[in-house]
TIZABA-26446 format. One record per atom (N, C-alpha, C, O): x, y, z; residue in three letters. Coordinates in steps of 0.001 Angstrom, whole numbers, padded with zeros to 6 digits, always signed. Layout:
XYZALA/...
//
This chain:
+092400+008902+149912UNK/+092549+010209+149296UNK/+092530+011279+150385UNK/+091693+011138+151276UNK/+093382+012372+150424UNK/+093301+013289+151506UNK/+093263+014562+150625UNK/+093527+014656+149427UNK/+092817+015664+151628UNK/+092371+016906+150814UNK/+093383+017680+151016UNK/+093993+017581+152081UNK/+093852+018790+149855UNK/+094573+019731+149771UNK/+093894+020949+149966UNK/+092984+021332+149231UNK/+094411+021696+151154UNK/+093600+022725+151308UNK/+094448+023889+151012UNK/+095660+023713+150894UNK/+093749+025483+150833UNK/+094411+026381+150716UNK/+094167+027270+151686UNK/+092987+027553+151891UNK/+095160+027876+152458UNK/+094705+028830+153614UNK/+095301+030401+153038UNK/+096417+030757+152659UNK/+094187+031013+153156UNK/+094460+032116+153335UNK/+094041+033369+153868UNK/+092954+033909+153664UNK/+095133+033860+154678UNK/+095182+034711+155560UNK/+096338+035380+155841UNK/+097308+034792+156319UNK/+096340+037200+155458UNK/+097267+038239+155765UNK/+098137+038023+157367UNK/+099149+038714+157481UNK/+097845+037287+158330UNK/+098658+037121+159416UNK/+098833+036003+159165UNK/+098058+035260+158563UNK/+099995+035723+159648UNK/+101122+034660+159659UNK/+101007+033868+160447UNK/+101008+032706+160041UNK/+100874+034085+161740UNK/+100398+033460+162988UNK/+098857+033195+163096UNK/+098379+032402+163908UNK/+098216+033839+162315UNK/+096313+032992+162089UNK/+096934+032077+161037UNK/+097124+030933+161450UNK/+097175+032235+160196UNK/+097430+030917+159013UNK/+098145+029682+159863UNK/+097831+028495+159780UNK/+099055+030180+160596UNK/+099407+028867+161631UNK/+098519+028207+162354UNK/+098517+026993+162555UNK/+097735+029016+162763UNK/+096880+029063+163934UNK/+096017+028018+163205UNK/+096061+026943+163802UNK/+095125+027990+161928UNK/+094127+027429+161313UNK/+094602+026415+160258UNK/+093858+025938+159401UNK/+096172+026072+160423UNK/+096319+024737+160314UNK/+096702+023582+160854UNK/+096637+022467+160338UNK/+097327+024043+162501UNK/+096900+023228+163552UNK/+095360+022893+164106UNK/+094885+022086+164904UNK/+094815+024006+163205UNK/+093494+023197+163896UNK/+093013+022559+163178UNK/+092189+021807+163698UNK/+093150+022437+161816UNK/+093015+021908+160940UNK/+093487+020139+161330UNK/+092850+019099+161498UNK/+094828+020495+161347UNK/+095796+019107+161589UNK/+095108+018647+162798UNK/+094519+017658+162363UNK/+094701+018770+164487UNK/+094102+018774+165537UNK/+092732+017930+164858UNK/+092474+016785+165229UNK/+091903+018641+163830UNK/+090211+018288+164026UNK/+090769+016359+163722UNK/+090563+015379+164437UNK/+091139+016417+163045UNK/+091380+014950+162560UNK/+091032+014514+161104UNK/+091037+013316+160822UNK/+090645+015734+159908UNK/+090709+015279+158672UNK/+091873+015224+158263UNK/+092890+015888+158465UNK/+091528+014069+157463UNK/+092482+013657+156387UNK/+093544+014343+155400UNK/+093563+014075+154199UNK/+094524+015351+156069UNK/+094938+016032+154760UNK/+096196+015676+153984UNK/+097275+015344+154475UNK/+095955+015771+152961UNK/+097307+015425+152269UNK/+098174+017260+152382UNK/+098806+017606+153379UNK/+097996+018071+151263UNK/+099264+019470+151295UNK/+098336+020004+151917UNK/+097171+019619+151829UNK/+098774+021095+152729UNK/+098119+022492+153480UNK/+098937+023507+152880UNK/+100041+023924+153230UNK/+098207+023832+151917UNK/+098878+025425+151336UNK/+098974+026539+151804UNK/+097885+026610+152373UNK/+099569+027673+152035UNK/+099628+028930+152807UNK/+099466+029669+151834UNK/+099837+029302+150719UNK/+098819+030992+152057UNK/+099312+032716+151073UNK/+098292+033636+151738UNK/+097114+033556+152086UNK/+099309+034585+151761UNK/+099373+036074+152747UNK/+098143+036999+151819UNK/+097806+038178+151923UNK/+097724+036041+151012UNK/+096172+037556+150589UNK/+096088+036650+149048UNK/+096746+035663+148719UNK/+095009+037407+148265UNK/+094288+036514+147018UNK/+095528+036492+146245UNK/+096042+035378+146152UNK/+096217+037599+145584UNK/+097124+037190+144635UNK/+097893+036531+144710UNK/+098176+035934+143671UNK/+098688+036229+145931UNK/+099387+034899+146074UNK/+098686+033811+145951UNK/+099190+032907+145285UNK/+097734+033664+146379UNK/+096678+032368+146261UNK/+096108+031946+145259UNK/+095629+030815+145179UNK/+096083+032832+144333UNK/+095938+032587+142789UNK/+097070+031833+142307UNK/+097162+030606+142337UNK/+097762+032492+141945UNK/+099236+031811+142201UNK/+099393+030225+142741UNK/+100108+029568+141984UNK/+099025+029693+143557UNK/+099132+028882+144616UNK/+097907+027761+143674UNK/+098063+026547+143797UNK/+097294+028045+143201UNK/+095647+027540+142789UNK/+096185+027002+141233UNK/+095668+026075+140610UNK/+097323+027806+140793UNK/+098234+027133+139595UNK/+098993+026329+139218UNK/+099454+025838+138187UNK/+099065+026257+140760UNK/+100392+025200+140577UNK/+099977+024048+142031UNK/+100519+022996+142368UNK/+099151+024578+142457UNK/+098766+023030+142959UNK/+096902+022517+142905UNK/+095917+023255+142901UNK/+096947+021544+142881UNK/+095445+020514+142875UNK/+094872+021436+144388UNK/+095687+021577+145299UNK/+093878+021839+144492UNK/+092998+022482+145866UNK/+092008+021600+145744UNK/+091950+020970+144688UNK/+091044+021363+146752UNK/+090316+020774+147547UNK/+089113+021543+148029UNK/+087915+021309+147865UNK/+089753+022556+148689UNK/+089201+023399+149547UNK/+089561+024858+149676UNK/+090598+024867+149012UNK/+089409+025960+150046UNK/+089587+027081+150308UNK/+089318+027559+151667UNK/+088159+027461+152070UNK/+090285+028103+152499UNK/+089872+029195+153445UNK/+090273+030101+153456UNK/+091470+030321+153267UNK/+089354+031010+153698UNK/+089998+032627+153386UNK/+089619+033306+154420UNK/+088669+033141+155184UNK/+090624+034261+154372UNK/+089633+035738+155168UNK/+089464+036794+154477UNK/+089738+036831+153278UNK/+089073+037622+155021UNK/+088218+038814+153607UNK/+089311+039976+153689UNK/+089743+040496+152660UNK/+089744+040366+154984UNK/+090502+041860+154976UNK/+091722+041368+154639UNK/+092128+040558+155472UNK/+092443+041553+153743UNK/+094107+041811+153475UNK/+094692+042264+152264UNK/+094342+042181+151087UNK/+095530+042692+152758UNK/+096334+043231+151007UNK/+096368+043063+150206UNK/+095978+041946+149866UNK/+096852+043985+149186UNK/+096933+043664+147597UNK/+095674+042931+146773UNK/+095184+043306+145707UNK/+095389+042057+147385UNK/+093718+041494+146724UNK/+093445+041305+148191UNK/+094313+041058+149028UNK/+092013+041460+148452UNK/+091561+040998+149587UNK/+090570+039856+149050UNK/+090440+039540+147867UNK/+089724+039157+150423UNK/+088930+038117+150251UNK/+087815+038031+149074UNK/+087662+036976+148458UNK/+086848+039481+148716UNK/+086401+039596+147963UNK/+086647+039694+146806UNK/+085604+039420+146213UNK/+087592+039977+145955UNK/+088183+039788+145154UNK/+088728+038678+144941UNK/+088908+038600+143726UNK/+089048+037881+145391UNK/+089967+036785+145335UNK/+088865+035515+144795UNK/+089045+034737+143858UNK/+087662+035607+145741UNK/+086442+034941+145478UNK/+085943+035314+144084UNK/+085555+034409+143345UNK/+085928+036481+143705UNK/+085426+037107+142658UNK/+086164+035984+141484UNK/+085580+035066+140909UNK/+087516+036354+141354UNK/+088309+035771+140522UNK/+088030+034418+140842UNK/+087720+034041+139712UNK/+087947+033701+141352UNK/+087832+032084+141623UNK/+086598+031612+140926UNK/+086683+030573+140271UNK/+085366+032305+140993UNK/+084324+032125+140547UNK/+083817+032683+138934UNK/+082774+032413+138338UNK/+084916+033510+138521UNK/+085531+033695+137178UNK/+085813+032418+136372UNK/+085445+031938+135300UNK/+086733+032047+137502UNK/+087241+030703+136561UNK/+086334+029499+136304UNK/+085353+029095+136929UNK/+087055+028957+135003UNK/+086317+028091+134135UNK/+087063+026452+134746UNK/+086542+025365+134494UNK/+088194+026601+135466UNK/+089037+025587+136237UNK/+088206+025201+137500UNK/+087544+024213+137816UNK/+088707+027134+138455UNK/+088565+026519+139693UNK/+086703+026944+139939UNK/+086444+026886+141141UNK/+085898+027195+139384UNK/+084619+027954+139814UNK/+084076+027499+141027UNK/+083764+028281+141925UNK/+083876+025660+141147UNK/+083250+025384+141667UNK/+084218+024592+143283UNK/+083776+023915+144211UNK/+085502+025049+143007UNK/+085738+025261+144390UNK/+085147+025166+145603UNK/+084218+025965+145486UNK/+085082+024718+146676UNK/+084419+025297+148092UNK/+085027+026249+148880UNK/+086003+025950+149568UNK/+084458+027623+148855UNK/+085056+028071+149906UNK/+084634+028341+150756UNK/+083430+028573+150867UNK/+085585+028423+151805UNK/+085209+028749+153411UNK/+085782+030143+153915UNK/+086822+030608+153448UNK/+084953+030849+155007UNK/+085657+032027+154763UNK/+085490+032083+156217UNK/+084416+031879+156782UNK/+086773+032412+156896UNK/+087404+032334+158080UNK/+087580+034113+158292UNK/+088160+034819+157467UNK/+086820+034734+159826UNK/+087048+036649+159333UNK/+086627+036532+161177UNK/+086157+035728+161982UNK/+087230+038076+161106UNK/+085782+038408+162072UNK/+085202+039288+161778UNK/+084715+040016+162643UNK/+085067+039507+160615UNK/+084373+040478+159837UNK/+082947+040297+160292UNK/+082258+039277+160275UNK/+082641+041598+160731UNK/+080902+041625+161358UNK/+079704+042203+160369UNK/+078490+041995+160365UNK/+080682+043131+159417UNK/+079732+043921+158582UNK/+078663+043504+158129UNK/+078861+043030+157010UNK/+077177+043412+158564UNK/+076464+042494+157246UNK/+076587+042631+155493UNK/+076688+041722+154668UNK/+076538+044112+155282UNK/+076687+044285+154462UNK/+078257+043494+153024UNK/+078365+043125+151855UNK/+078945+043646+154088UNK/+080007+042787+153541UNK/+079859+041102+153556UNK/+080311+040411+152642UNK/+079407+040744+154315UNK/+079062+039072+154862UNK/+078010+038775+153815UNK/+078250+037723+153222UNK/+076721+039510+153349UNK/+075827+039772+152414UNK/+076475+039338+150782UNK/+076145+038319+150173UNK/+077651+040587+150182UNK/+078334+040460+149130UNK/+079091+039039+148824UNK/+079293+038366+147813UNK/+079473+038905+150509UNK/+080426+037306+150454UNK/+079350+036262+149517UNK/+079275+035933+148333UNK/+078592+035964+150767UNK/+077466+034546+150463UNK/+076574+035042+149089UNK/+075866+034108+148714UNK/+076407+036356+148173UNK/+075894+036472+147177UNK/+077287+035988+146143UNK/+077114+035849+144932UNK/+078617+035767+146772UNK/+079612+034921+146158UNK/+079458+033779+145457UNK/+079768+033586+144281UNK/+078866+032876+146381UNK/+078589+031680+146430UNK/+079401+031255+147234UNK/+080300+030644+146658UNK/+079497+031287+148172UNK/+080848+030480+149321UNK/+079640+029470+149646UNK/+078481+029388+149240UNK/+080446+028714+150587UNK/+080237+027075+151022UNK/+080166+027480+152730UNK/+079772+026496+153355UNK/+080325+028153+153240UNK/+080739+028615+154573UNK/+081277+029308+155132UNK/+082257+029741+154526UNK/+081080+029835+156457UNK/+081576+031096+156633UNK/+081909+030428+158593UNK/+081057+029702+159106UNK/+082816+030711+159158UNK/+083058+030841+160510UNK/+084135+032262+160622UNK/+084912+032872+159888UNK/+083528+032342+162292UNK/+084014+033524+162621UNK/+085450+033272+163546UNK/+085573+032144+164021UNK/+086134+033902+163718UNK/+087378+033399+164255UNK/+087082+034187+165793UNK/+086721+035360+165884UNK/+087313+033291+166926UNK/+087994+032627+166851UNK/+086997+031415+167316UNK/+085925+031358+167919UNK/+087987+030388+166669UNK/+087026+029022+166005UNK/+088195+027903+166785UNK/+089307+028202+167222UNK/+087583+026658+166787UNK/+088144+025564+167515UNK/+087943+024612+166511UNK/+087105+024774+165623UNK/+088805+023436+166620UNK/+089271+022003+165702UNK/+087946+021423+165083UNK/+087638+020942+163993UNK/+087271+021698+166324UNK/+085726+020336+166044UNK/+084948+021421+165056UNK/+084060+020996+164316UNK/+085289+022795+165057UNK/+084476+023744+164094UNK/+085014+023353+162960UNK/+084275+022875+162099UNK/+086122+023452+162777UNK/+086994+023362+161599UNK/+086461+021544+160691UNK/+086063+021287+159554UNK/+086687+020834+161698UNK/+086109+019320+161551UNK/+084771+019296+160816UNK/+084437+018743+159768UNK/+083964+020227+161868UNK/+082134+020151+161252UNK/+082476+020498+159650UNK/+082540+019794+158642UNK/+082710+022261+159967UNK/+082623+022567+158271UNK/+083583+021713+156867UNK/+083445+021946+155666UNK/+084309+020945+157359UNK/+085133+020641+156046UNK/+084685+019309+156042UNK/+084764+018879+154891UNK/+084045+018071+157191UNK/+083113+017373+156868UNK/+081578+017956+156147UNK/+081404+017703+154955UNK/+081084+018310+156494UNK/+079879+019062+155766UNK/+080056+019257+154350UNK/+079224+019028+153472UNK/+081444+019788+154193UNK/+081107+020476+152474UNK/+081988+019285+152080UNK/+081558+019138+150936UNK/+082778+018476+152202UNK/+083504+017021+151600UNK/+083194+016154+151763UNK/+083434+015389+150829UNK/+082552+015610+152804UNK/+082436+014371+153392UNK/+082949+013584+154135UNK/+084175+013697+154127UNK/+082439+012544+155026UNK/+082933+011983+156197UNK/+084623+010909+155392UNK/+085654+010680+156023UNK/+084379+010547+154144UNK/+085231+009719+153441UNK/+086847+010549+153913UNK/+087864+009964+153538UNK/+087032+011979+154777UNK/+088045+012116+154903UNK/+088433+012223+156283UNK/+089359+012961+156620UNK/+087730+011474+157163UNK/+087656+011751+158705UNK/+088354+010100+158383UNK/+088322+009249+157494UNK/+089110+010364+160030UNK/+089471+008792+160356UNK/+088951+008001+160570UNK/+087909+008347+161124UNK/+089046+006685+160435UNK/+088392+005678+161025UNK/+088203+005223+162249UNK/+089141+004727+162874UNK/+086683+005347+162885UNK/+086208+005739+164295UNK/+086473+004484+165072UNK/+086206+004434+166273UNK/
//
């Protein structure tokens, strides 16, 4: 079984960026989903099976907080994991996140074996290769 993840992030080139490292750490993935901010990703959460979530908090039209908001609304996706990928420093904002309920938080900029730790941690080793 491999995990379907959802990335999201307003730059184009970080969403690239954090699924080569993704692909690099060495989990198991089956689809890597893309979308440029929450309302696309809602969207995205409809029409395909997720796994996982990464987000970042600042971007358009819905940003990270909101997007979480709505996820944790739902009666489908609530219990989701998400991960929230920023370099958002604010405590005050980082505070609102994890009173979310997220699963994790890294700060960018982040490397494969980070990416590896956190999505082993919140899934399990059952999607790492065989050592």
């Amino acid at each position: 079984m491999a995990l379907n993840i959802l990335v999201v992030d307003d730059s184009h080139t970080m969403r690239k960026f954090i699924i080569k490292a993704i692909e690099a750490s060495g989990v198991d993935c089956g689809l890597i989903i893309e979308a440029p901010n929450g309302r696309e990703a809602l969207k995205k959460l409809e029409e395909h099976w997720i796994d996982i979530i990464l987000t970042d908090i600042n971007m358009p039209e819905m940003n990270g907080i909101e997007f979480i908001k709505k996820i944790r609304e739902s009666e489908v996706h609530k219990k989701l994991p998400i991960v929230v990928i920023t370099t958002e420093r604010s405590i005050s904002i980082m505070k609102e996140v994890e009173d979310l309920g997220i699963e994790g938080y890294m700060k960018k900029p982040f490397t494969p074996e980070e990416i590896r730790k956190t999505l082993t941690s919140l899934i399990g080793k059952e999607f790492l290769p065989d050592q």
